[in-house]
C-alpha positions as CSV (number, residue, x, y, z in Angstrom):
1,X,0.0,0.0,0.0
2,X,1.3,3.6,-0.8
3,X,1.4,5.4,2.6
4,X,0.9,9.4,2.5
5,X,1.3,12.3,4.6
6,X,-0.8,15.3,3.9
7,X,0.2,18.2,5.2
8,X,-2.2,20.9,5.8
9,X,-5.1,18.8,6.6
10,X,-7.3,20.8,8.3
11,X,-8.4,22.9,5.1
12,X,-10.3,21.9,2.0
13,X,-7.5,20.8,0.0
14,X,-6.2,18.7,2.8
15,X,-9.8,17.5,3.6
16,X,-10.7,16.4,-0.1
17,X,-7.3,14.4,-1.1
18,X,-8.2,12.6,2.7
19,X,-11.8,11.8,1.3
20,X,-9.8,10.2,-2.0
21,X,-7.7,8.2,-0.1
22,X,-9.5,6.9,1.6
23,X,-11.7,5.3,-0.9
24,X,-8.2,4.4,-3.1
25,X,-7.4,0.8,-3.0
26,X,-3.6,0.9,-3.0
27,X,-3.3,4.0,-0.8
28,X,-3.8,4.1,3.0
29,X,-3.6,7.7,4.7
30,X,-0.5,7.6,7.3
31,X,-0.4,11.0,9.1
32,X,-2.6,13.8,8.7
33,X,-0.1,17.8,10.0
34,X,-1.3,21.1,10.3
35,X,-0.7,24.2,12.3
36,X,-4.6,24.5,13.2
37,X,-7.1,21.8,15.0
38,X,-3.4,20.2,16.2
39,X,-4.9,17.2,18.9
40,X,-8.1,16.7,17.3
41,X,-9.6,13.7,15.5
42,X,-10.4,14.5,11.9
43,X,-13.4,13.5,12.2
44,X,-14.0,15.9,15.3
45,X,-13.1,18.8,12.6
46,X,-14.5,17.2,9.8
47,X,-18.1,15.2,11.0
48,X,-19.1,13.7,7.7
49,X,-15.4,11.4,8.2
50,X,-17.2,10.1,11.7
51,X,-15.7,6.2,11.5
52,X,-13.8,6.5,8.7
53,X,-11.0,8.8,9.4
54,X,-10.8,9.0,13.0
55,X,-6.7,10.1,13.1
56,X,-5.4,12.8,15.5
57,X,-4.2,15.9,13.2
58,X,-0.2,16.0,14.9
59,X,1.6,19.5,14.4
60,X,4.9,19.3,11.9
61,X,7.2,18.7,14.6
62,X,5.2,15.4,15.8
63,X,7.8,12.5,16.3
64,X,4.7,10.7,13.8
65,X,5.2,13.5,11.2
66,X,8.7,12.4,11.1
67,X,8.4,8.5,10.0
68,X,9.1,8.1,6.3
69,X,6.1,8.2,4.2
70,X,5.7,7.1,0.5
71,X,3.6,10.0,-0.3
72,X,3.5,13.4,0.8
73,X,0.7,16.0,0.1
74,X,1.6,19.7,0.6
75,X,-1.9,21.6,0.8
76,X,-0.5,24.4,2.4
77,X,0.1,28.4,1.0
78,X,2.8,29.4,-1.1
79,X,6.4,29.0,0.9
80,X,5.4,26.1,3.1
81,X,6.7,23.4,0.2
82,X,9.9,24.8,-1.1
83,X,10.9,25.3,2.8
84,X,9.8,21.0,3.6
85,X,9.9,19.2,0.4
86,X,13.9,18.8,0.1
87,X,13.4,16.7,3.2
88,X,10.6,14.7,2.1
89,X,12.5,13.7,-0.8
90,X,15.8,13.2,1.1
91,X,13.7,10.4,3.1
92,X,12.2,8.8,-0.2
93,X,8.7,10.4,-0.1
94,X,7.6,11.5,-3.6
95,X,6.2,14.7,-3.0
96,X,2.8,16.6,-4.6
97,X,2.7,20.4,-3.7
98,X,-0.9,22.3,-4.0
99,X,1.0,25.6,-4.3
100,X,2.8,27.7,-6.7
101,X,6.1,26.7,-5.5
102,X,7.1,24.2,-7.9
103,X,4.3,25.1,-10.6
104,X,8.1,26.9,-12.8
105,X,11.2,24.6,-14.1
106,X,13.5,27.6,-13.0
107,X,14.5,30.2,-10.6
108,X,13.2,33.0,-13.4
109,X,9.9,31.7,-13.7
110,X,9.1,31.3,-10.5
111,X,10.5,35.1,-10.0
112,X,8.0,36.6,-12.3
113,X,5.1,34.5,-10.8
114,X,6.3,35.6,-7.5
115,X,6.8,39.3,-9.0
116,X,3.5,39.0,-10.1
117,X,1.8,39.0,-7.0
118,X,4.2,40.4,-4.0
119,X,6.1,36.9,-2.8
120,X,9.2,37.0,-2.5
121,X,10.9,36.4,-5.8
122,X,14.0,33.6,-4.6
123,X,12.9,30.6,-4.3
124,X,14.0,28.8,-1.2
125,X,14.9,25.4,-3.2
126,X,16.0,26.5,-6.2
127,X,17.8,23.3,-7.2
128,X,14.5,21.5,-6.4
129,X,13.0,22.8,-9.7
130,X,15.0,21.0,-12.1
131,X,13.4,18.1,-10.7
132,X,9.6,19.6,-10.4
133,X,6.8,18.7,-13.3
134,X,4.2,21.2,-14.0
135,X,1.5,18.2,-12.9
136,X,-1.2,18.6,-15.6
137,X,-1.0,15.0,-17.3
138,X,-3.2,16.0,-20.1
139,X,0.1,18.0,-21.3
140,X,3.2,16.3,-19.2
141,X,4.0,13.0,-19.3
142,X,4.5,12.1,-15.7
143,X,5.7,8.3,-14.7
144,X,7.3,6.4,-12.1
145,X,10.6,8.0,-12.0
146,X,8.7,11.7,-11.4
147,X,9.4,12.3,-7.4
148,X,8.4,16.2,-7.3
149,X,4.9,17.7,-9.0
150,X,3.4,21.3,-8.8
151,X,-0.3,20.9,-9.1
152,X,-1.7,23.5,-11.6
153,X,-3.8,26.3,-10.2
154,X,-7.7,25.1,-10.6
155,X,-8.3,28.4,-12.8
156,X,-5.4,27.7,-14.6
157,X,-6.3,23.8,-15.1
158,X,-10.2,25.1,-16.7
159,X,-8.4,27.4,-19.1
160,X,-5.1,25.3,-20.2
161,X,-7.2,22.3,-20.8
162,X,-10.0,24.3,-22.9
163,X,-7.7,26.3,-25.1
164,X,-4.5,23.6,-25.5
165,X,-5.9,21.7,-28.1
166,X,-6.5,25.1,-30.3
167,X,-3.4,26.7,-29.5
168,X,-1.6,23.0,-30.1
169,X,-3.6,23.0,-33.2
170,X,-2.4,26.7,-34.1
171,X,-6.1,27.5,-35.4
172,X,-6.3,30.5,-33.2
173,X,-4.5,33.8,-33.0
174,X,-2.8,33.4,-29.5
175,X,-2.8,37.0,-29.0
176,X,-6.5,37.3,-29.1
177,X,-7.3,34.6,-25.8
178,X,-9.7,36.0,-23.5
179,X,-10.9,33.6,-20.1
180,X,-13.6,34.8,-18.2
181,X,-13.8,32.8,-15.2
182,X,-16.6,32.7,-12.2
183,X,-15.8,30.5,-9.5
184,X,-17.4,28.8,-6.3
185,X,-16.5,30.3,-2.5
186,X,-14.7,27.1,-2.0
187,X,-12.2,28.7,-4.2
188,X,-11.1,31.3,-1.1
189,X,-10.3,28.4,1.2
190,X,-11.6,27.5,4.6
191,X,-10.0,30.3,6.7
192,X,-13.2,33.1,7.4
193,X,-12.9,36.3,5.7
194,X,-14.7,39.0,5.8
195,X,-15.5,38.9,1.7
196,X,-17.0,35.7,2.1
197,X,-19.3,36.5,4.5
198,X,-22.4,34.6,4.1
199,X,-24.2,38.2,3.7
200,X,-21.7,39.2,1.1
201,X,-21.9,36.7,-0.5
202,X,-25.6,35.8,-0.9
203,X,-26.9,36.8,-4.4
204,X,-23.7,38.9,-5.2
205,X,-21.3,38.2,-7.2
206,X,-18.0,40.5,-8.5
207,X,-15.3,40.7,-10.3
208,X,-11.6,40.2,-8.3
209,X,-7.6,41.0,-9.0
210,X,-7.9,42.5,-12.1
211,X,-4.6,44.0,-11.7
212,X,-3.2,40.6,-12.1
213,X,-4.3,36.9,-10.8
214,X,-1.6,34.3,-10.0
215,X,-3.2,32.1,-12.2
216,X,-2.3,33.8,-15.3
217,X,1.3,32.9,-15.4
218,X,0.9,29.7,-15.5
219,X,-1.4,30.2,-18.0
220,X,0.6,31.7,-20.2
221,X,3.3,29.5,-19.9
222,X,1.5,26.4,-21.1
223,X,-0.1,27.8,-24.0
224,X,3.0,29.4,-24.8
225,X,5.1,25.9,-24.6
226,X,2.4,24.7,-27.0
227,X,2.4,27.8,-29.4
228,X,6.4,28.2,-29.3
229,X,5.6,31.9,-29.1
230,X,4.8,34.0,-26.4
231,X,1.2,34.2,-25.2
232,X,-0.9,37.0,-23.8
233,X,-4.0,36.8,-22.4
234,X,-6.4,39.1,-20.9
235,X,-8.1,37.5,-17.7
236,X,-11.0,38.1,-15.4
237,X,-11.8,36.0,-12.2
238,X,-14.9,36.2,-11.0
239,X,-16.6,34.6,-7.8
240,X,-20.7,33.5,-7.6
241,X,-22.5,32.5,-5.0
242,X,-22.2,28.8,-4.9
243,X,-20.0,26.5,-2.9
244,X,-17.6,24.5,-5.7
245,X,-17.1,24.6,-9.6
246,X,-15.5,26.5,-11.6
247,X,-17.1,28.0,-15.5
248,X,-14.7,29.1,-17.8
249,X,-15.9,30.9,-20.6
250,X,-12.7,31.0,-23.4
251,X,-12.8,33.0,-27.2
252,X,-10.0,33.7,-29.2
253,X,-10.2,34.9,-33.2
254,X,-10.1,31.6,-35.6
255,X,-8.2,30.6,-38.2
256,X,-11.5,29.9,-40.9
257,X,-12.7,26.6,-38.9
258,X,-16.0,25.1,-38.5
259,X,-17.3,24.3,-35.5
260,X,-17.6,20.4,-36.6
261,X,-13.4,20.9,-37.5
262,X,-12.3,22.1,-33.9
263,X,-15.1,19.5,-32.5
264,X,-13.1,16.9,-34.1
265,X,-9.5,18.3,-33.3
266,X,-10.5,18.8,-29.6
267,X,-11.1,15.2,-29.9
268,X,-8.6,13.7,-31.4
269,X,-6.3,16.2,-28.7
270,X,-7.6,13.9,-26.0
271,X,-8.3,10.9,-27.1
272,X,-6.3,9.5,-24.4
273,X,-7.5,12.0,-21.3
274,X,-9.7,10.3,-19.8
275,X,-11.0,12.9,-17.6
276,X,-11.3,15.4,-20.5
277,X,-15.0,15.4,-22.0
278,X,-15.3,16.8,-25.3
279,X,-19.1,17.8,-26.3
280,X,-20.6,20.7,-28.7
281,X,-22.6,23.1,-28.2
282,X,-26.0,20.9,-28.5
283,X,-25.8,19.2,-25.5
284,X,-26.6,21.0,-22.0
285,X,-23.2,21.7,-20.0
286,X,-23.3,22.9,-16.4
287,X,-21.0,22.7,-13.2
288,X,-23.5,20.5,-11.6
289,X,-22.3,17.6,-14.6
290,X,-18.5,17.6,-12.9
291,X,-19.4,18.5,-9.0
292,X,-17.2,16.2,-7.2
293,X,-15.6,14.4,-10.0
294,X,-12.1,14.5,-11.7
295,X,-13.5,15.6,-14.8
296,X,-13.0,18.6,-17.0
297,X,-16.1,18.9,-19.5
298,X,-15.5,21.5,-22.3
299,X,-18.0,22.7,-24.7
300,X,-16.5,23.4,-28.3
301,X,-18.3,26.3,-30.6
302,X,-17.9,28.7,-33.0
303,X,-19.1,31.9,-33.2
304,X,-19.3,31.7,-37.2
305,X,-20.3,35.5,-37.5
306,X,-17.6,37.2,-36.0
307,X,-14.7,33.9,-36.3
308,X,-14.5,33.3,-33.2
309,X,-13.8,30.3,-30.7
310,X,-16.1,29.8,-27.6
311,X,-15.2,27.0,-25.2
312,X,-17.0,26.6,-22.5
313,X,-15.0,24.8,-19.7
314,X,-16.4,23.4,-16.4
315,X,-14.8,21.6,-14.0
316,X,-14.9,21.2,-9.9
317,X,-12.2,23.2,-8.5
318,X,-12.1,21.7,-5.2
319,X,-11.0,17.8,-7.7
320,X,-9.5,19.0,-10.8
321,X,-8.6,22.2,-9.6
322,X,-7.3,20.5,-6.6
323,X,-7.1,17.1,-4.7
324,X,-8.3,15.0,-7.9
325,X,-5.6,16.2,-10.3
326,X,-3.0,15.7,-7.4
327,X,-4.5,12.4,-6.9
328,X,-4.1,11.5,-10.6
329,X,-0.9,12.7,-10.2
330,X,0.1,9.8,-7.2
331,X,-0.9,7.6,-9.9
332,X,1.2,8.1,-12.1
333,X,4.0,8.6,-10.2
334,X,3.3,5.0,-8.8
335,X,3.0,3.5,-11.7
336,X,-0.9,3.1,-11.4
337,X,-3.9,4.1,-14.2
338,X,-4.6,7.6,-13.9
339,X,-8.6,7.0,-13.2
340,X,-7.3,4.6,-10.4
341,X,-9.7,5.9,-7.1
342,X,-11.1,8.5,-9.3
343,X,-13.6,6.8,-11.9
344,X,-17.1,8.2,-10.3
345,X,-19.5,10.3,-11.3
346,X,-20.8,13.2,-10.0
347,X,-23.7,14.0,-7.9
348,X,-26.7,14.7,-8.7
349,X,-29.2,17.1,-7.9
């Protein structure tokens, strides 16, 4: 059995890779850290886990925290993996990290994500990211041999996965992308804040960071990989007043296509991503169709009057976006079929 370690287990990251596990039949959880709820069962913090994950949460410096682990989850903030995961590694834990720390393959990029918004721009592990994947399978080929992956941001995941086949496909102008995003309140995490207030956030919704979202870079570096060209983007990030999911809305100017010849070459982009679902614009598409699955479901149309591509792109931030990517990730990394632990549907109403 693969034995993990998440670390940060008291939020909602931490809380759905635990859910995951626990249902995975090769994978047994071993220690659940965090700074918060430190003494308390799991299930004291988390109810609906009642006689299923009944573990005391230990703090990091927990002589438990310090047995060697196979696995090791990172769903903490930015900084807390590049300071931990060298050790991790140097004890023969492959190592997932939720944050932006090891999302860059070099010092530079991670400097201009930092840049971007106010971190400190060296990286505390810098030799680490020779070593990192950018852990979006649909684009990286990930195996046994991969010991370190940054999970993608969950904004980031909804718009590389809807505009990759395109931009891999070079049928749209990469200079013309637009992603207008609306995401759940999950999406701010568990720790209260005034913004997401219950009153402010009942039948309200607003537009956030449009001086620049973390997500972008990213972004921008995928598409670009696939274009061999810079790309530019112009993003909005909204958040609506549900709890989880994350809509996508994606145009950029076409090349002349129909909308049955970028149907097709979204298909044949991934035939063999099994958590990508490629539909057109005839069938009915909402968040509810991917709420608590892996799954990424992206609707494929053309706006014939003005050339333009619309993809619609829905997935659950809180599995995709979050503890079901890094799950697919384990996978992988273990040698296992991506869809192992993760082949469910949603729910539904």
């Amino acid at each position: 059995m693969i034995r993990a370690k998440i670390v940060g287990a008291g939020g909602y990251g931490g809380v759905g890779i635990t859910e995951l596990l626990l249902r995975h039949p090769e994978a047994e959880i071993g220690c659940l850290v965090s700074l918060s709820d430190t003494g308390r069962k799991m299930s004291d913090v988390f109810p609906h886990l009642r006689g299923f994950c009944d573990e005391v949460i230990v703090a990091p410096d927990d002589p438990s925290a310090q047995e060697e682990f196979d696995v090791v989850f990172f769903s903490t903030p930015d900084g807390v993996g590049m300071a931990n995961a060298g050790v991790e590694l140097e004890r023969g834990a492959k190592v997932i990290d939720y944050s932006g720390d090891f999302r860059f393959g070099t010092s530079e990029q991670y400097a201009e994500y930092a840049n971007f918004i106010g971190l400190d721009p060296l990286h505390k592990s810098p030799a680490l990211l020779t070593e990192t994947v950018y852990g979006l399978p649909e684009l990286h080929e990930i195996g046994e041999t991969q010991m370190l992956a940054g999970n993608p941001g969950c904004f980031a995941v909804s718009c590389i996965l809807g505009l990759a086949p395109a931009v891999d496909a070079g049928i749209i102008d990469p200079k013309s992308i637009i992603c207008d995003c609306k995401t759940g309140v999950s999406g701010a995490g568990k720790k209260p804040n005034a913004a997401f207030h219950y009153p402010n956030r009942y039948d309200n919704m607003n537009a956030y960071k449009l001086a620049g979202h973390q997500h972008v870079v990213e972004v921008e570096q995928e598409l670009g990989a696939l274009a061999g060209s810079d790309v530019q983007i112009t993003f909005t990030a909204q958040v609506v007043p549900v709890c989880r999911g994350i809509m996508s809305s994606l145009y950029a100017t076409l090349g002349g296509q129909t909308a049955d010849e970028v149907v097709e070459i979204y298909r044949e982009f991934n035939k063999n991503n099994p958590f990508v679902r490629v539909q057109d614009a005839s069938v009915p598409a909402s968040i509810a169709d991917v709420r608590g699955t892996n799954f990424c479901n992206l609707t494929v149309d053309v706006d014939v009057r003005n050339n333009r591509l619309r993809v619609i792109s829905h997935i659950d931030n809180l599995m995709k976006g979050q503890a079901g990517n890094a799950l697919q990730n384990m996978n992988l990394m273990f040698g296992l079929d991506a869809a192992t632990g993760l082949s469910v549907p949603g729910q539904y109403p």
